[in-house]
Every structure is written in structure tokens, then in C-alpha cells.
C-alpha positions as CSV (number, residue, x, y, z in Angstrom):
1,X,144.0,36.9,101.5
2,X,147.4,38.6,102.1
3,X,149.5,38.4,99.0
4,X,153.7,39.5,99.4
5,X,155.5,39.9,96.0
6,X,159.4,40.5,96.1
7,X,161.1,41.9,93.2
8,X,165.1,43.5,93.2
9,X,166.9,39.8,93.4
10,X,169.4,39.2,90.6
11,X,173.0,38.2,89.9
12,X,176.1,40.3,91.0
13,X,179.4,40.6,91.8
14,X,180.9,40.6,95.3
15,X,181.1,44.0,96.2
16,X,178.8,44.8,94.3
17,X,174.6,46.2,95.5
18,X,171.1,44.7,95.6
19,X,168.0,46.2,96.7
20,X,164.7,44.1,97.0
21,X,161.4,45.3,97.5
22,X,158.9,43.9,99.0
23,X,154.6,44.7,98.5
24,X,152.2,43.4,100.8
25,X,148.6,43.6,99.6
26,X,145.1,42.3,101.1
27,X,144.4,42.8,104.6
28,X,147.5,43.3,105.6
29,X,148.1,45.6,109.0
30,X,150.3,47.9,108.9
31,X,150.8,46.8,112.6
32,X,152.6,43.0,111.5
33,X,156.3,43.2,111.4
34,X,158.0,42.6,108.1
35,X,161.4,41.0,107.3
36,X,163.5,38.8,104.9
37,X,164.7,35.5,105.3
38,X,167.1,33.3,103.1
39,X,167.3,30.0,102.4
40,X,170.5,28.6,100.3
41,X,170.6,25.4,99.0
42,X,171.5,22.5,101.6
43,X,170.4,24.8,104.4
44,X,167.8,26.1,107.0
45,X,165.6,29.1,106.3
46,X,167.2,32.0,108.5
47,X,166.5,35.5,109.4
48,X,168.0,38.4,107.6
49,X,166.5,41.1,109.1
50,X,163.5,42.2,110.1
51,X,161.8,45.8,111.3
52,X,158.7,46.8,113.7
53,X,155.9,49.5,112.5
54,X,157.7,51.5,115.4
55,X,160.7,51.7,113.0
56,X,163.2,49.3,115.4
57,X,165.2,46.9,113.6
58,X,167.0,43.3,114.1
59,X,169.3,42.3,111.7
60,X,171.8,39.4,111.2
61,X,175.3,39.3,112.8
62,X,176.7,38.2,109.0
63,X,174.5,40.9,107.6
64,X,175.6,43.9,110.4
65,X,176.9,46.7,108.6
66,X,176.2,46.1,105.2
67,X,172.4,45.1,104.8
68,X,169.4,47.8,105.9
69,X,166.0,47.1,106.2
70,X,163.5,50.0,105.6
71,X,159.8,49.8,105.9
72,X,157.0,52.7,103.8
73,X,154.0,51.9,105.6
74,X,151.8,54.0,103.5
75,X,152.9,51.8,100.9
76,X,153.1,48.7,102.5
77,X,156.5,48.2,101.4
78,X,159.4,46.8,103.0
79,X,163.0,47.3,102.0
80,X,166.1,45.2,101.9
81,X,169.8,47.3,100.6
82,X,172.2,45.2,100.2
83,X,175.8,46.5,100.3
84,X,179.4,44.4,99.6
85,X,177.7,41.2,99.0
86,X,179.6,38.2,99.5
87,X,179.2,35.1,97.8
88,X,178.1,33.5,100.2
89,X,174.9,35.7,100.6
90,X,173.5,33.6,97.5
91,X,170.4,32.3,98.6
92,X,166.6,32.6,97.6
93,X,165.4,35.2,99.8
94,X,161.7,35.0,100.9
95,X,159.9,38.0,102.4
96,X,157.7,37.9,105.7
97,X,154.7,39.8,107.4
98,X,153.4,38.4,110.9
99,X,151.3,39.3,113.5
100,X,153.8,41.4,116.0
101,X,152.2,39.4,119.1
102,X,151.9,35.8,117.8
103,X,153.2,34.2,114.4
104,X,149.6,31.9,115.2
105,X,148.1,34.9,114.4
106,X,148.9,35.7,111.1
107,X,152.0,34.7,109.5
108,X,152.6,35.0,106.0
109,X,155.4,34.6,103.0
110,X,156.1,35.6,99.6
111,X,157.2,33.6,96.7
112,X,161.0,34.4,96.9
113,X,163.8,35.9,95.1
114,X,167.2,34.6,94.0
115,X,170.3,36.8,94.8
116,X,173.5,35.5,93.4
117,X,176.9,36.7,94.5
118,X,179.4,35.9,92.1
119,X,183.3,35.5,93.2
């Protein structure tokens, strides 16, 4: 049973910094890519970012230059920094684990977070 618990989400003003953190526990691999997603209300789940065990990174056009994702593998910890947030990065946002060949072969979620960007 894999198990992902997010912590770090919060209310702040634009401009302002978050940083979520993400555990995974159970039999996790280090080997599964990690990311966030959001999801705000009225819309699609999307990608955020996401980074490989080999350290190589894919993030967001709208997220480009002010969001990093970092990865501790020895603690099975995934990172989100979140720099000059705009309102309209409110969202809950949900971290991911998967299998880095196939999602069919292990894909998993946590419970969520909720940032909130104030104007």
C-alpha cells in the first residue's frame, strides 16, 4: 500500500511563497516519477510539474520560472517552491508517484492540498 501525504498548502498573498512537501511511504520505488498536479474549482486536473529519479524536470508553461520541483530520494520526498504566486494558482494541489514506464503499472495520489492566492 503506497501512501502520499502533502503538507506546505495555505493562504497567501500574490507575490508572496509556498512550499509543499510531499512523503511517499509503502512500497514505493524510488524509481516512479513524482509530480504535482492542481485542480481549481470548475476545471480539469492538470500538471504542475513533475521530476525523474535521474533529476530531469518538466514543468508547466504558467508555472516556468517561478515554481521548482526538487526530489530527496533517500527520503522519499518530493518538493514543490512556489515563488510570485498569482491568484490564479489557487487550486487544490494533489501529489503523484507512477511507474516511469507505464501509469498501468503503478499510479498513485495523495489526498491534496489547498493553496490560495489572494489579490
Amino acid at each position: 500500500q503506497v501512501q502520499l501525504v502533502e503538507s506546505g498548502g495555505g493562504l497567501v498573498q500574490a507575490g508572496g511563497s509556498l512550499r509543499l512537501s510531499c512523503v511517499a511511504s509503502g512500497m514505493i520505488s524510488n524509481s516512479n516519477t513524482m509530480g504535482w498536479y492542481r485542480q481549481a474549482p470548475g476545471k480539469q486536473r492538470e500538471l504542475v510539474a513533475s521530476i525523474r529519479t535521474d533529476g530531469y524536470t518538466n514543468l508547466a508553461d504558467s508555472v516556468k520560472g517561478r515554481f521548482t520541483i526538487s526530489r530527496d530520494n533517500a527520503k522519499n520526498t518530493v518538493y514543490l517552491q512556489m515563488n510570485s504566486l498569482k491568484p490564479e494558482d489557487t487550486a487544490v494541489y494533489y501529489c503523484n508517484a507512477h511507474h516511469p514506464v507505464s501509469i498501468l503499472l503503478g499510479n498513485y495520489w495523495g489526498q491534496g492540498t489547498q493553496v490560495t492566492v489572494s489579490s
